[in-house]
Steps between C-alpha positions, in 0.01 A plus 500: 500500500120372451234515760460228705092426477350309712300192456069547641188256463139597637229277540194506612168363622603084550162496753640265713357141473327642141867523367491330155810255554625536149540868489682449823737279459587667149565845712760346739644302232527827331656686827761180553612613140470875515651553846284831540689701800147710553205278542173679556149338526201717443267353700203261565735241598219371731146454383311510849139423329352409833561878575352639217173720484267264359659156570264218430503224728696232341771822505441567834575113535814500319825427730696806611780287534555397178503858385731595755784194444433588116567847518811496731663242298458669189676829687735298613623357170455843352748663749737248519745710377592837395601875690172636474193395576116634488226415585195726397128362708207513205177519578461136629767484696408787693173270595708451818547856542118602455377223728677567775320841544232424340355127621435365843569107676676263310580690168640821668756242684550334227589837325737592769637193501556499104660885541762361783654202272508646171706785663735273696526349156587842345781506781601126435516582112665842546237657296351817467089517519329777422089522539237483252477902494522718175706735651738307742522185341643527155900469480723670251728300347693742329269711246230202515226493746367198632218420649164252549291704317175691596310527189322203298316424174647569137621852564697364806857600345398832372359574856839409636691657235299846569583505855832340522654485214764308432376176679449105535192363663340212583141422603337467208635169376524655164836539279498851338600847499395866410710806442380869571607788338757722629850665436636195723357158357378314719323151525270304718532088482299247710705233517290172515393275739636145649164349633255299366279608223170327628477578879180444627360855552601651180352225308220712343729839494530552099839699655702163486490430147714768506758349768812411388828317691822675510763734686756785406811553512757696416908722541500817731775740410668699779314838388190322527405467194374092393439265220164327594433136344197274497409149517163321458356152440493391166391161451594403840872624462641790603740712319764699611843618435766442806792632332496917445737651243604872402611609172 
């Protein structure tokens, strides 16, 4: 009798109300089709620019609340559905987190605040979140790692790859991978992004001509091994295939 796999998509970094509506849509189109059991999102699901280092005044401007209602929607959509459920904090969502020790007045509040919903909405969503830590919050699905990411720039995946091996990644809104050399093969793959590719502060970053829009997916097999897919924008489509055969 054959294994049983079961069906997984990641995704990662959305930035709340910076989500790029096309590559959206095209990823829960994609889930209504592929019916992944194991639905993982890698982070940066909020953008929280108001909270970051730096944040120029028409940021600090911007409305919370439209980054909030963004963000939860597009978790809630994303877990709609599904046994298993992750949510891994990347470096912007854990904003919240920082602020709350870190800022007085208003913003620490705020902060505390934020951390009290989006855990009632891990509750309401029965999902698992794990923090924005390179230690405690990757998850291991199967013999793949999964994770935010802590590394940037062009050797991003080989970073990963060194130190985790076997992984998928997000933060770097780039689509590619690197292998290191070992007895066991193994691969790192950043995964791609679902935001916009001109939001205001990374306007003159030469970084985002490297962005590119996409998620993975893929089968895990009962001994944990996987078969790990990609899709990216190509022309403003998206490309993937729903239906998995063995031979």
């Amino acid at each position: 009798m054959k294994p049983t796999p079961r069906r997984f998509v990641i995704c990662s970094d959305n930035h709340g109300d910076q989500a790029d509506p096309t590559a959206t849509e095209a990823l829960f189109n994609f889930i209504k089709d592929y019916q992944p059991t194991i639905r993982i999102h890698a982070g940066d699901c909020f953008d929280f620019r108001n909270l970051r280092k730096g944040a120029s005044d028409d940021e600090k401007a911007a409305s919370l609340q439209d980054d909030w209602d963004w963000g939860t929607r597009f978790l809630e959509r994303f877990f709609d559905g599904g046994t298993t459920r992750v949510f891994l904090r990347g470096n912007h969502d854990e904003r919240l987190w920082d602020f709350r020790e870190s800022a007085t007045g208003l913003l620490r509040d705020y902060a505390a605040d934020g951390i009290k919903r989006l855990e009632a909405l891990m509750r309401r969503l029965g999902a698992t979140m794990l923090p924005y830590d390179a230690e405690t919050g990757i998850y291991e699905l199967g013999k793949l790692t999964v994770l935010h990411g802590y590394h940037a720039g062009v050797g991003a995946a080989r970073m990963h790859a060194n130190i985790f091996g076997n992984c998928a990644f997000g933060h770097v809104h780039t689509i590619e991978s690197a292998p290191v050399a070992s007895r066991e093969p193994a691969e790192a793959r950043s995964i791609g992004c679902l935001c916009r590719r001109d939001m205001g502060y990374i306007n003159r970053k030469t970084a985002k001509l490297r962005w590119a829009q996409g998620w993975a997916y893929g089968v895990l097999f009962p001994d944990g091994t996987y078969q790990l897919f990609q899709t990216r924008n190509i022309g403003g489509r998206f490309y993937a295939a729903t239906e998995i055969k063995s031979y």
